[in-house]
N, C-alpha and C positions, 0 to 999 in steps of 0.2 A: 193734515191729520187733526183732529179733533178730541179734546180733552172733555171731561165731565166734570161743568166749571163750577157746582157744587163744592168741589172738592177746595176751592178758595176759601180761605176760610176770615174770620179777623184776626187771628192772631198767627195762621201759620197754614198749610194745604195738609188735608188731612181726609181719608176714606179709607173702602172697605180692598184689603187687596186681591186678585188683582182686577176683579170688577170696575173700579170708580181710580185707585192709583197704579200705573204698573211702569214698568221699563219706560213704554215710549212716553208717557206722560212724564218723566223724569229727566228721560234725556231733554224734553222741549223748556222745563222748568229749570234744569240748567244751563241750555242757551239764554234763554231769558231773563234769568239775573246777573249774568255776564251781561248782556245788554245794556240791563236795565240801570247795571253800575257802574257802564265804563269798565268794568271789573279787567285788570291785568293778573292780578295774583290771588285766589281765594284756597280757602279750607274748607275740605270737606271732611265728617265723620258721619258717624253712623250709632245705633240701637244695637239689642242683642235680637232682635225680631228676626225670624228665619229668612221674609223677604228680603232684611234691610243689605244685606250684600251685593243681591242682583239690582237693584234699588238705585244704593251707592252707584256701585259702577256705571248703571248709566247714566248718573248725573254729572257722574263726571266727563262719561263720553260726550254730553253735550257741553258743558263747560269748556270742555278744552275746543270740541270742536268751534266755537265761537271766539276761538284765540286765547282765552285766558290760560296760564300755569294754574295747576289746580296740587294743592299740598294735601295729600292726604293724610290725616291722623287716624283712622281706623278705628275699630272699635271704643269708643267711651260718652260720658255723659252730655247731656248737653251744654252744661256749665262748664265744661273743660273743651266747647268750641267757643265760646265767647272769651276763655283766656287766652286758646292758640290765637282767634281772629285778633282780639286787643295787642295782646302782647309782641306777636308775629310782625304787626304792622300788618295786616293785608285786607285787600278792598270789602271783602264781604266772605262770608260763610252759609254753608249748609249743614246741619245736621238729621240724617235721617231717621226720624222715631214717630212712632203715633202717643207718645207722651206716657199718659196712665190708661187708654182704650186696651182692647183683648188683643188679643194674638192674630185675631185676623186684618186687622187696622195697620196702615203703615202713615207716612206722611212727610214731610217737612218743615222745619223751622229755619226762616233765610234772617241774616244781619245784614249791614252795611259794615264800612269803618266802625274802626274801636265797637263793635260789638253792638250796634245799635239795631233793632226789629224793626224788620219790616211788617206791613202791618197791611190789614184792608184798602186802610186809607191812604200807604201811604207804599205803593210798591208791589205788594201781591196783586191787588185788583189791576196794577199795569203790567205785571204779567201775563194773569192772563189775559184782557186785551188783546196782547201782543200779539196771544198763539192765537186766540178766536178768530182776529181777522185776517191770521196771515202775515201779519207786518214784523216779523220776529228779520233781524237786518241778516244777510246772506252770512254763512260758516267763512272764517278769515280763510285766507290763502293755505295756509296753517296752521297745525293745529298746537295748544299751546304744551308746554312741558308737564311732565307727574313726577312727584317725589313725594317721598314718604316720611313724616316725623311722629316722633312721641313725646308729648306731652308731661304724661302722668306725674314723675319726679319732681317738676317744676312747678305743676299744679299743687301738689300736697306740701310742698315746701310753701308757699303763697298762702295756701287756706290755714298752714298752722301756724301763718305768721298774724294769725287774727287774735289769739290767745296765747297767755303764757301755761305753759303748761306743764310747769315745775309746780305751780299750784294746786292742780288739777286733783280731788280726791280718788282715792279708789272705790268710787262706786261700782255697783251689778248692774249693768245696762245689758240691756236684752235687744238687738239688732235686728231687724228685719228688710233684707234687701226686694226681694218680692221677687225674685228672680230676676232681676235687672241690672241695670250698670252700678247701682250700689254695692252690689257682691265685689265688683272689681277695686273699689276706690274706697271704700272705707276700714278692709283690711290695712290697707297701707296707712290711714291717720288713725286707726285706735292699736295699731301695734308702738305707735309712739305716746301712750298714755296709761297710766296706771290702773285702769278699771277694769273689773271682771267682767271680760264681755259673753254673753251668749248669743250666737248667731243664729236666725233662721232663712232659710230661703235663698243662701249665698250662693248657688249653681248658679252663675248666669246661664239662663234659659230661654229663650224666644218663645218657647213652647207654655210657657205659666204652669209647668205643673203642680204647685201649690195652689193659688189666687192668682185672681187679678194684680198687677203691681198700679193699684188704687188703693189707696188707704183711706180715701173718702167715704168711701162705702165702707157701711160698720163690719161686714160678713168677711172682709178681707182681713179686718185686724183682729180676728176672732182671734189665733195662734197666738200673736204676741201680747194680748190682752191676757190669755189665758196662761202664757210663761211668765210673766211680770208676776202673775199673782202667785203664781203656784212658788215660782223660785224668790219671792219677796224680794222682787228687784228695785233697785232707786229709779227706774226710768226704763220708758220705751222709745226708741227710735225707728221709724218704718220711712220710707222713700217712695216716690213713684217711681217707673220703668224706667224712664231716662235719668232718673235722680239727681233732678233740678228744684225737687222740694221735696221737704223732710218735716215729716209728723211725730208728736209724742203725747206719750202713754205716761200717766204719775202712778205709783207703784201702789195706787190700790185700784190700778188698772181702768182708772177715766181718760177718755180720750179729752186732749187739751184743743181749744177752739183757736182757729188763725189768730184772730184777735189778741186772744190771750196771751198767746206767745210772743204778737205782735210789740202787746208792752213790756213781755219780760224782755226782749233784744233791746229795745228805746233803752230799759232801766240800764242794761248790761253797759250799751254807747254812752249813755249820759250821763254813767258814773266816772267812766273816766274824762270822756269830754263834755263837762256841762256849758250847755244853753246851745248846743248845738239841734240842728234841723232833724226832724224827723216827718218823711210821710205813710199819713196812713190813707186807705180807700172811706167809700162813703158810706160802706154797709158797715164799720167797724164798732166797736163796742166804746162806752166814752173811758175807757179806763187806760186805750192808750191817749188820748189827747190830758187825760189826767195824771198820770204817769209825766208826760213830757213836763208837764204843767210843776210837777213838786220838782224835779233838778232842775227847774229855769229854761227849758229847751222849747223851740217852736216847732207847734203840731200843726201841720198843711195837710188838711184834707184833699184828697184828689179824686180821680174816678179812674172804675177799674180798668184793666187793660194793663201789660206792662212796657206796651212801646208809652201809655200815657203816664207811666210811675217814672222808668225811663229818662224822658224828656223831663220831667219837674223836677228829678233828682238833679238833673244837669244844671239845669236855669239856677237852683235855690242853694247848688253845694249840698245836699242834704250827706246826713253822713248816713245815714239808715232808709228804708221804706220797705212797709209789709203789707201783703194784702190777704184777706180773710181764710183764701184757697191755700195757702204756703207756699207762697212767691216770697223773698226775699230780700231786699237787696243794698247791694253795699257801695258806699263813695267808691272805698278800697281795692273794689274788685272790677272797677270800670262802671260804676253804676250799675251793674247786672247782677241777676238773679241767682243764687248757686245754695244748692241744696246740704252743703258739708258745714259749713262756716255757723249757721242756726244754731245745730248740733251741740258744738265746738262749745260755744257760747255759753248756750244754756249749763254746759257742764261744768263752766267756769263760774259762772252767777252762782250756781250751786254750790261752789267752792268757797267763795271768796264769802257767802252771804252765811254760810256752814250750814242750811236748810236743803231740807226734802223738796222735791218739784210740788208735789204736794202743801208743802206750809208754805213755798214762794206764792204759792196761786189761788191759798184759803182767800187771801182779804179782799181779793177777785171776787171769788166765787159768793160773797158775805156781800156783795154789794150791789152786783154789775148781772141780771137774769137775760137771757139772751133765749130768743129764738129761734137761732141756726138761721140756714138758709131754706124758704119753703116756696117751692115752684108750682106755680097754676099755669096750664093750658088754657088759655083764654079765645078760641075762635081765629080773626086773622091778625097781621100786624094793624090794621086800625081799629080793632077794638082796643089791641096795647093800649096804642097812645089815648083815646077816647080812656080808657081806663084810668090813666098816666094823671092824665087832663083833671079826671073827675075827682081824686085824690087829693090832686093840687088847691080844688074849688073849694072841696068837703072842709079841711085842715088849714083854712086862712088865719085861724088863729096861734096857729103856732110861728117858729122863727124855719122859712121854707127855704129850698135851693134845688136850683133844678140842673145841679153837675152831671147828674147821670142819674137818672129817672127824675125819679120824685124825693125829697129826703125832706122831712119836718120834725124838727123839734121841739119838744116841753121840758119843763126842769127835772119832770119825776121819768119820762119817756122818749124812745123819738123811732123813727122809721127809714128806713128808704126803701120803695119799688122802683126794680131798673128792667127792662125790658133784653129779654135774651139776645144773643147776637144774631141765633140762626135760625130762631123758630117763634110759633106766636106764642110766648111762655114769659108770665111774670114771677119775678123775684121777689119775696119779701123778706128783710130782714130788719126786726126788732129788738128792742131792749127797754127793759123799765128797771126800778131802783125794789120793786118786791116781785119775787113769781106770781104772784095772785094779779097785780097788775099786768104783768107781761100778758099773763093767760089772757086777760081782760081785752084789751088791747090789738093784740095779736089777733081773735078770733073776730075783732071788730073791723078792723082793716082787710081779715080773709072775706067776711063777709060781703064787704063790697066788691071786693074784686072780684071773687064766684057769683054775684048776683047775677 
């Protein structure tokens, strides 16, 4: 049987359902990393997506049929399968979600041990392999056991042991789960906190009938932009669908940039443990390398990806690492990514510093002009690189590095273009020390790249 190997992706298998992922593509993708991992004993959960039940189950009918026990935890986020998979002890995991995509979208995200991603390069592309040619090893004699666990208790026990939270003020935070696995997990950590919360969006839904549960996109956060302001709240908190990253809103309702946030968590870890490791990606803003820079802590630039944040975390000990999109991640929590614990944080920094998210993120915004992330369609992947190439040629005077795209820096400026994973489409992301330069800048760099 033949799968739509589109559907591979780099960081996780992921299309349109049931066009591109359905059943039998699931049941073969969980033979397949039972395969591909030796796997005896894995965990499987799931999304609130309507498909992701029939989904689940077949991946676990193939799972097991390839011999492995398969522990089911059931419905929750993806960050509370990387604690069952760590914490459980067991070979590898799946969790079924098409992440922050619509409602028609389903997918997969697989680990290994202790909660490590597989990745394009390092697991996915050999699954599929496996199924394309056929070579997927024959169903064992039998098949392996199902049991069922739940998590949750232990999860929110663990994430609220990131903060103290006797300190915690009563601020007005205005919640946004987006209809997704947030609805389910963050009743339970802000019923243990003294703030007045307003919720929106807490149905778990498959169906999105609010938004999107994308917060990246501005039109999604339109609701809780608009309650922050209206009920003069101290902060906004929104999630994506699986609620593996978590976005905020400062209460005169600006949405806060990965980056940003990136150095308020460095400042949050640093205070308590100075000179400890932090990384950040290559598109980020210099305010967290600056940041690391006044508590004495080292800032490791890395490239995007979180099997590549991941792995660096491991090698260096780092106690933190953030990347621009609202990926996360903690020594503390296995190196992985988890969308509750940011939150947490930030409301503690708030606490302990007595400021507004707003005054924590003025001297930021007074210094550090950023221009988001801006995507060109360029032709094919060798124009990319040709692009990649010419940027590199153009910009010899600056201090260059070619971790993931292009990235050059100046004292007042700096850039990186990195080329998409899955399509012919460049990244730019800039920053200078005044808006008028960024502008400058920015549109001098698009202009080469659109030539």
């Amino acid at each position: 049987m033949s799968i739509n190997p589109t559907i591979f992706k780099a960081y996780d298998v992921r299309g349109l359902y049931p066009s591109e992922i359905n059943e039998d593509a699931a049941r073969l993708i969980g033979r397949g990393l039972v395969a591909y991992l030796g796997a005896t004993r894995i965990a499987v959960s799931r999304d609130m997506r309507v498909s992701s039940p029939s989904v689940a189950a077949a991946f676990i009918e193939g799972a097991r049929e390839q011999g492995a026990d398969v522990v089911d935890y059931g419905m929750m986020g993806t960050d509370m399968m990387y604690f069952a998979v760590a914490r459980d002890g067991l070979d590898g995991g799946a969790q079924i979600t098409a992440s922050h995509n619509p409602g028609e979208y389903n997918g997969i995200k697989l680990v290994r041990r202790e909660a490590f991603p597989l990745s394009g390069d390092a697991g996915i592309g050999d699954i599929r392999d496996m199924i394309a040619s056929g070579t997927l090893p024959p169903p064992a004699a039998a098949p392996g056991a199902l049991s069922r666990k739940d998590v949750l208790d232990d999860y929110v026990e663990h994430v609220m042991s990131f903060i103290d939270p006797s300190i915690i003020e009563p601020f007005h935070v205005v919640l946004d789960a987006g209809n997704g696995m947030a609805g389910l997990i963050a009743p339970r950590l802000f019923e243990r906190l003294p703030c007045k919360v307003t919720t929106l969006c807490f149905d778990v839904d498959g169906t999105f009938p609010n938004h999107e549960a994308n917060p990246l996109i501005e039109e999604n956060r339109r609701d809780i932009v608009e309650r922050v302001v209206r009920d003069k709240a101290d902060i906004g908190i929104a999630w994506d669908g699986d609620a593996d990253r978590c976005f905020f809103i400062d209460g005169t309702g600006e949405f806060i940039a990965g980056d940003f946030v990136t150095a308020l968590l460095a400042e949050a870890f640093l205070l308590r443990h100075p000179g400890a490791k932090v990384v950040y990606d290559v598109r980020a803003s210099y305010a967290v390398k600056d940041i690391v820079a006044k508590y004495n802590g080292t800032a490791l630039m890395n490239r995007v990806g979180h099997a590549f944040f991941k792995r660096r975390m491991r090698e260096e000990n780092a106690i933190f690492g953030g990347e621009v999109t609202g990926h996360y991640y903690f020594r503390d929590y296995f190196f992985a990514d988890n969308g509750f614990i940011p939150a947490l944080l930030i409301l503690e920094l708030m606490s302990r510093k007595r400021q507004t998210l707003h005054a924590l993120l003025a001297p930021l915004r007074e210094k550090y002009f950023l221009s988001g992330e801006i995507n060109t369609k360029v032709g094919d992947m060798e124009t990319v690189q040709a692009k990649i190439d010419g940027l590199a040629a153009r910009y010899t005077d600056g201090r260059s590095y070619t971790m993931d795209g292009v990235s050059v820096e100046y004292p007042d400026w700096h850039f990186n273009v990195r080329a998409s994973n899955t399509e012919p489409l460049l990244r730019l992301n800039l920053e200078a020390t005044t808006p008028e330069l960024m502008e400058r800048k920015r549109d001098e760099v698009l202009a080469f790249i659109r030539a």
